[in-house]
C-alpha positions as CSV (number, residue, x, y, z in Angstrom):
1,X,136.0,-78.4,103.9
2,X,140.1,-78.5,103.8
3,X,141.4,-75.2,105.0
4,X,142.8,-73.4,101.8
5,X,145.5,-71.1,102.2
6,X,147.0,-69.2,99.3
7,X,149.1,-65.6,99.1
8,X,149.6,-63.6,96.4
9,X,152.5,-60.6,97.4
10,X,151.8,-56.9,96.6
11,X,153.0,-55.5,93.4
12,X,155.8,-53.1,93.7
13,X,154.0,-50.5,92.1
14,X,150.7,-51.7,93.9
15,X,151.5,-52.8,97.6
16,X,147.9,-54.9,97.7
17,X,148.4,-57.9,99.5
18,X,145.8,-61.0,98.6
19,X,145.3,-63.7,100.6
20,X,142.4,-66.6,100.7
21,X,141.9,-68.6,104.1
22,X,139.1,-70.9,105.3
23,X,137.4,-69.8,102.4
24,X,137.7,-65.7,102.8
25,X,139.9,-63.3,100.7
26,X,141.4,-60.6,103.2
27,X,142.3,-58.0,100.7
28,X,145.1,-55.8,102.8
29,X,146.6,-52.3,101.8
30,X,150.0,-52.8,102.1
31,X,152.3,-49.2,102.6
32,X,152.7,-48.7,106.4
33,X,155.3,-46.5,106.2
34,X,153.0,-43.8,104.3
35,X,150.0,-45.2,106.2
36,X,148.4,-46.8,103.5
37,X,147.9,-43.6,101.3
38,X,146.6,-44.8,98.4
39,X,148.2,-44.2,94.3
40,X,145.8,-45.0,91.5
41,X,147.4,-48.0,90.7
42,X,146.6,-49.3,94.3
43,X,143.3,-48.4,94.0
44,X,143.2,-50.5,90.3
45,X,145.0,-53.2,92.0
46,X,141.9,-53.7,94.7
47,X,139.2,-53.3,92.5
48,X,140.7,-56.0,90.5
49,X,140.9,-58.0,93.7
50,X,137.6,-57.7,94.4
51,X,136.4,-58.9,91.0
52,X,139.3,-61.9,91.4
53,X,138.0,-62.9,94.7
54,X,134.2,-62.8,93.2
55,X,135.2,-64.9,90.1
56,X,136.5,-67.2,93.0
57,X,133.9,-70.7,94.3
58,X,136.2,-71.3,96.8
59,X,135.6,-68.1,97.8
60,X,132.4,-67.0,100.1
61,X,133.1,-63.3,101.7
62,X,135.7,-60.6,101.9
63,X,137.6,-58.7,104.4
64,X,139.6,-55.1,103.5
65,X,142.0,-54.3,105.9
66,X,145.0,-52.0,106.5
67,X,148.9,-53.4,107.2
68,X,150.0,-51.7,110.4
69,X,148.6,-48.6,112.8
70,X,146.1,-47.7,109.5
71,X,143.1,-48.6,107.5
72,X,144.2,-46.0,104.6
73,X,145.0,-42.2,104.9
74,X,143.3,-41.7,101.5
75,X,144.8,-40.3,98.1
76,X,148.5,-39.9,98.4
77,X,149.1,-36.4,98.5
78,X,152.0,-36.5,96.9
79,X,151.0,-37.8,93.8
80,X,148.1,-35.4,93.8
81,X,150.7,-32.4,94.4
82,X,152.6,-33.6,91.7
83,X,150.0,-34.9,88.9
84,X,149.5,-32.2,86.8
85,X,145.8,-30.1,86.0
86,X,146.4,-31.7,82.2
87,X,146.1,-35.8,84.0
88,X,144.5,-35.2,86.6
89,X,141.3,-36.8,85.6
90,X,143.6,-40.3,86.1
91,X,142.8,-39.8,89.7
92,X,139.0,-40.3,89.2
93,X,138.0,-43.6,90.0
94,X,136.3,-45.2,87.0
95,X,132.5,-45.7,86.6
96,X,133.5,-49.4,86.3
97,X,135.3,-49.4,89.6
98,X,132.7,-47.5,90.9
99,X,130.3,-48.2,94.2
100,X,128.1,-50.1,92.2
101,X,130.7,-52.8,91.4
102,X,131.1,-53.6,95.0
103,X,127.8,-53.9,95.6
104,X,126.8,-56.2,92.5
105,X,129.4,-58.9,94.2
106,X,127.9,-62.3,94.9
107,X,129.8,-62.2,98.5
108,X,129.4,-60.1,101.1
109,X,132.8,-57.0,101.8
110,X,133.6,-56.7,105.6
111,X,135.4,-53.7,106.1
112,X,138.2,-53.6,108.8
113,X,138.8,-50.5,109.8
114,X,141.8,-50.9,112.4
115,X,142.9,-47.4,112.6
116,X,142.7,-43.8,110.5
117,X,140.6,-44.2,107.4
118,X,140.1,-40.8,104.9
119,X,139.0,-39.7,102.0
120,X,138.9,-42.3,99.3
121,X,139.4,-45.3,101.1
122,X,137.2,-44.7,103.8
123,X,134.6,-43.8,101.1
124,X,135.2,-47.4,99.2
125,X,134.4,-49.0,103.0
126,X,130.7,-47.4,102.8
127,X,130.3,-49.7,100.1
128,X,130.9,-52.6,102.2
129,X,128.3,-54.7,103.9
130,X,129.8,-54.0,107.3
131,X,132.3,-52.2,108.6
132,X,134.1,-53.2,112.4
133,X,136.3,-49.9,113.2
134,X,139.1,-49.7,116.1
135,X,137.5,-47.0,118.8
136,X,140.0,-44.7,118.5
137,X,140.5,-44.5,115.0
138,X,140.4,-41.3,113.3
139,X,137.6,-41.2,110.5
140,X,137.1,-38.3,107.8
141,X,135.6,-37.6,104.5
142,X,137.6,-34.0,104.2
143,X,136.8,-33.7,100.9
144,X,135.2,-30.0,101.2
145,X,138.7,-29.4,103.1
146,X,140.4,-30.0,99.8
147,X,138.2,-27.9,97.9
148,X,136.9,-31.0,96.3
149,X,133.6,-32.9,95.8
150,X,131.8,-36.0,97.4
151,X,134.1,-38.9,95.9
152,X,133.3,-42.4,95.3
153,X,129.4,-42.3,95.6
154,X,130.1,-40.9,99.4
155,X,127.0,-38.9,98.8
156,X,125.0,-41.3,98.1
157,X,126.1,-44.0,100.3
158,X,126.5,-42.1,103.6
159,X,122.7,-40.8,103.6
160,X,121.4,-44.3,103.1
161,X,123.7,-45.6,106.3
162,X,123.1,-43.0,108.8
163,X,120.3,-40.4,107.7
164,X,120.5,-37.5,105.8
165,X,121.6,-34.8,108.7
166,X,124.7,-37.0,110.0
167,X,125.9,-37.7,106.3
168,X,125.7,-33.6,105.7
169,X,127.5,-33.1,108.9
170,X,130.6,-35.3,108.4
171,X,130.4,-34.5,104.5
172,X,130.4,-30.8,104.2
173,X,132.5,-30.2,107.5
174,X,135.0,-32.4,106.3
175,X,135.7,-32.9,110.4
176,X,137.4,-36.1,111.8
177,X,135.7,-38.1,113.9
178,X,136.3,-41.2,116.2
179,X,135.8,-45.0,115.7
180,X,133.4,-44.1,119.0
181,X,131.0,-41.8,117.3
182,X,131.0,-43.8,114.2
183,X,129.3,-46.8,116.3
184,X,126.8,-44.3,117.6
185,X,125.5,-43.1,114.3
186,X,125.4,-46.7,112.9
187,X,128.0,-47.0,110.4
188,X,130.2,-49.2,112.8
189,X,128.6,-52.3,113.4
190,X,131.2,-53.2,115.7
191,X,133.7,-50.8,117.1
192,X,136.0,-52.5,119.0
193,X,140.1,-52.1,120.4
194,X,142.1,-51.5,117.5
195,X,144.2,-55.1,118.2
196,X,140.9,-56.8,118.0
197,X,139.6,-55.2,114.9
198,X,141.2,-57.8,112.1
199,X,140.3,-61.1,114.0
200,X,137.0,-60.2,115.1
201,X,136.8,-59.5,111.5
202,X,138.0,-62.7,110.2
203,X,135.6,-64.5,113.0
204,X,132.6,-62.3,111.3
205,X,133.4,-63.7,108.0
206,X,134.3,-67.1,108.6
207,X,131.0,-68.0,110.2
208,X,128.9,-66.5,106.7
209,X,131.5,-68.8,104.6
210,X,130.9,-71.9,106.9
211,X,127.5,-71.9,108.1
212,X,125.4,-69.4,105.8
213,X,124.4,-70.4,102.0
214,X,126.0,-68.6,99.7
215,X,123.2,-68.5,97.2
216,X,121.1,-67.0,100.2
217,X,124.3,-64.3,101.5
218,X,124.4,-63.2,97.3
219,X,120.5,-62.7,96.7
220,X,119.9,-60.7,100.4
221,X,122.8,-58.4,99.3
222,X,120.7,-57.7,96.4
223,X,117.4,-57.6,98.0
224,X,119.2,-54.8,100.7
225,X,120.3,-52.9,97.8
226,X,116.5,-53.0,95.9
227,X,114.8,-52.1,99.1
228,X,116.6,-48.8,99.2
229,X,115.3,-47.4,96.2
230,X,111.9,-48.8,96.1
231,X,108.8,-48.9,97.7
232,X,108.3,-51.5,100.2
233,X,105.2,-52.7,98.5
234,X,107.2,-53.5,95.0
235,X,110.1,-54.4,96.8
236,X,107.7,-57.5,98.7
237,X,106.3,-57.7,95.0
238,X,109.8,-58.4,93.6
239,X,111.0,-60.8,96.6
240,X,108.1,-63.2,96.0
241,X,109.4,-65.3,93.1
242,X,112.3,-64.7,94.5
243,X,111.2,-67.0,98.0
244,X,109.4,-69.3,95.9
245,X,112.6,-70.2,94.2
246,X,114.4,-70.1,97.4
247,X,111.7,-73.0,99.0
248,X,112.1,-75.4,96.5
249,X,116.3,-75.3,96.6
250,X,119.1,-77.7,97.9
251,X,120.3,-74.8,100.0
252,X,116.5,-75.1,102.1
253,X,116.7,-78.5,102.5
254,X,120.2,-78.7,103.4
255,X,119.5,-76.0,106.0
256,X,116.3,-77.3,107.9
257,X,118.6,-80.7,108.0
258,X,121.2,-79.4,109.4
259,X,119.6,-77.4,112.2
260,X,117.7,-80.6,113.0
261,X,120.6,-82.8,113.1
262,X,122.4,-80.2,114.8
263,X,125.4,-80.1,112.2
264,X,127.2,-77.6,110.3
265,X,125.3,-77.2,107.0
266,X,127.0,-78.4,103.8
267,X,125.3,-75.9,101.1
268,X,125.8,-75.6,97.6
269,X,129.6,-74.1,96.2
270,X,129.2,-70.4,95.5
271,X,128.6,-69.7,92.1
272,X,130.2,-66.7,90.6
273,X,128.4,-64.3,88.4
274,X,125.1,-63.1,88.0
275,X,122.3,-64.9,88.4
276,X,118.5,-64.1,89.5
277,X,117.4,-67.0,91.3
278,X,119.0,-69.5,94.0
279,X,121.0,-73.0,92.8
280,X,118.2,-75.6,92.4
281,X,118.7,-79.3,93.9
């Protein structure tokens, strides 16, 4: 597969850097000098990445990063100073935007977390897959601190990816916490020097877009997502057609060769969109 390289610059109004590489879209916020802080129509500007790099073949898995020391400091407090109580529901994230769009994407989000991450944009990375976060970075959901509620589905998300306790800890303290403790209560999968964050990153998702089917990466998203909120005994139920399908696809066969002939696999393009079933031979 030829390395394919393309770069889309930030908007003025919306410093979101794009870029696709050996088949992953890093997806970088782009203010350094206010540490990322987020404006709404940054926030618009990803979301819309995210359904650009989906709508993408050539595209097989995401990163989200942060341009220089940060990940994001959240909401900009400026503009929330300034907005006034009449527009202030412009700041809430649309149902569309919401959680649940990130997780119905056919490829799976890596977050890189290579420094502070609050409020908003550290909520957005609980809807990734997984999240790699610089030791000493300085986490916080300090919503309650605002006088504010659980934003972006933080409520939901957090219990499902470290327990109920730990989730009502970090959200109704509001407290900041390190890169460290995030490994230890699982919502880390790597936590690593913050100069390494970003590769190790890129090395995570250029081995799922070379070497994992993308048919197979789309439907055990889904299946992670259904086992959450069912019982394991419907959730088996579900996954049986499901297998069955999976057995009789290229992607299997293509797979068992390739581990025998001990070569990289050459699976099926990724096919954007829904679909309920992997890509047949």
């Amino acid at each position: 597969m030829p390395v394919d390289t393309r770069t889309t610059l930030e908007h003025d109004d919306a410093p979101v850097r794009y870029d696709v590489t050996d088949q992953v879209a890093t997806i970088t916020f782009d203010r350094p000098d206010k540490l990322n802080a987020l404006t709404v129509a940054m926030g618009d500007r990803l979301f819309a990445l995210l359904r650009r790099a989906d709508a993408d073949p050539r595209v097989r898995a995401v990163v989200i990063t942060g341009a220089g020391r940060a990940f994001s400091a959240g909401a900009d407090l400026a503009m929330l100073a300034h907005t006034p109580v009449e527009g202030r529901d412009s700041l809430i994230v649309s149902p569309e935007n919401g959680p649940a769009m990130i997780r119905s994407l056919r490829l799976p989000v890596i977050a890189a977390i290579n420094g502070p991450a609050a409020g908003l944009a550290f909520a957005v990375s609980l809807a990734a897959d997984v999240r790699f976060v610089a030791v000493d970075a300085k986490l916080s959901l300090p919503f309650s601190r605002l006088g504010l509620y659980s934003e972006y589905g933080s409520a939901w998300l957090l219990p499902r990816l470290i327990g109920a306790g730990a989730a009502a800890d970090l959200l109704l303290s509001g407290r900041v916490f390190l890169g460290a403790e995030a490994g230890e209560l699982g919502l880390a999968q790597r936590v690593l020097p913050a100069a390494e964050v970003l590769p190790a990153a890129l090395d995570y998702a250029r081995d799922l877009a070379l070497n994992c089917s993308p048919d197979s990466l789309a439907m055990i998203r889904s299946m992670i997502d259904d086992a959450a909120v069912s019982p394991l005994a419907a959730h088996y139920a579900a996954t049986v057609p499901v297998m069955r399908a999976g057995l009789r696809a290229f992607d299997f066969d293509e797979g068992v060769a390739a581990r025998r002939e001990k070569r990289a696999p050459q699976f099926h393009e990724r096919v954007p969109g829904d679909t309920d079933r992997p890509a047949s031979a």
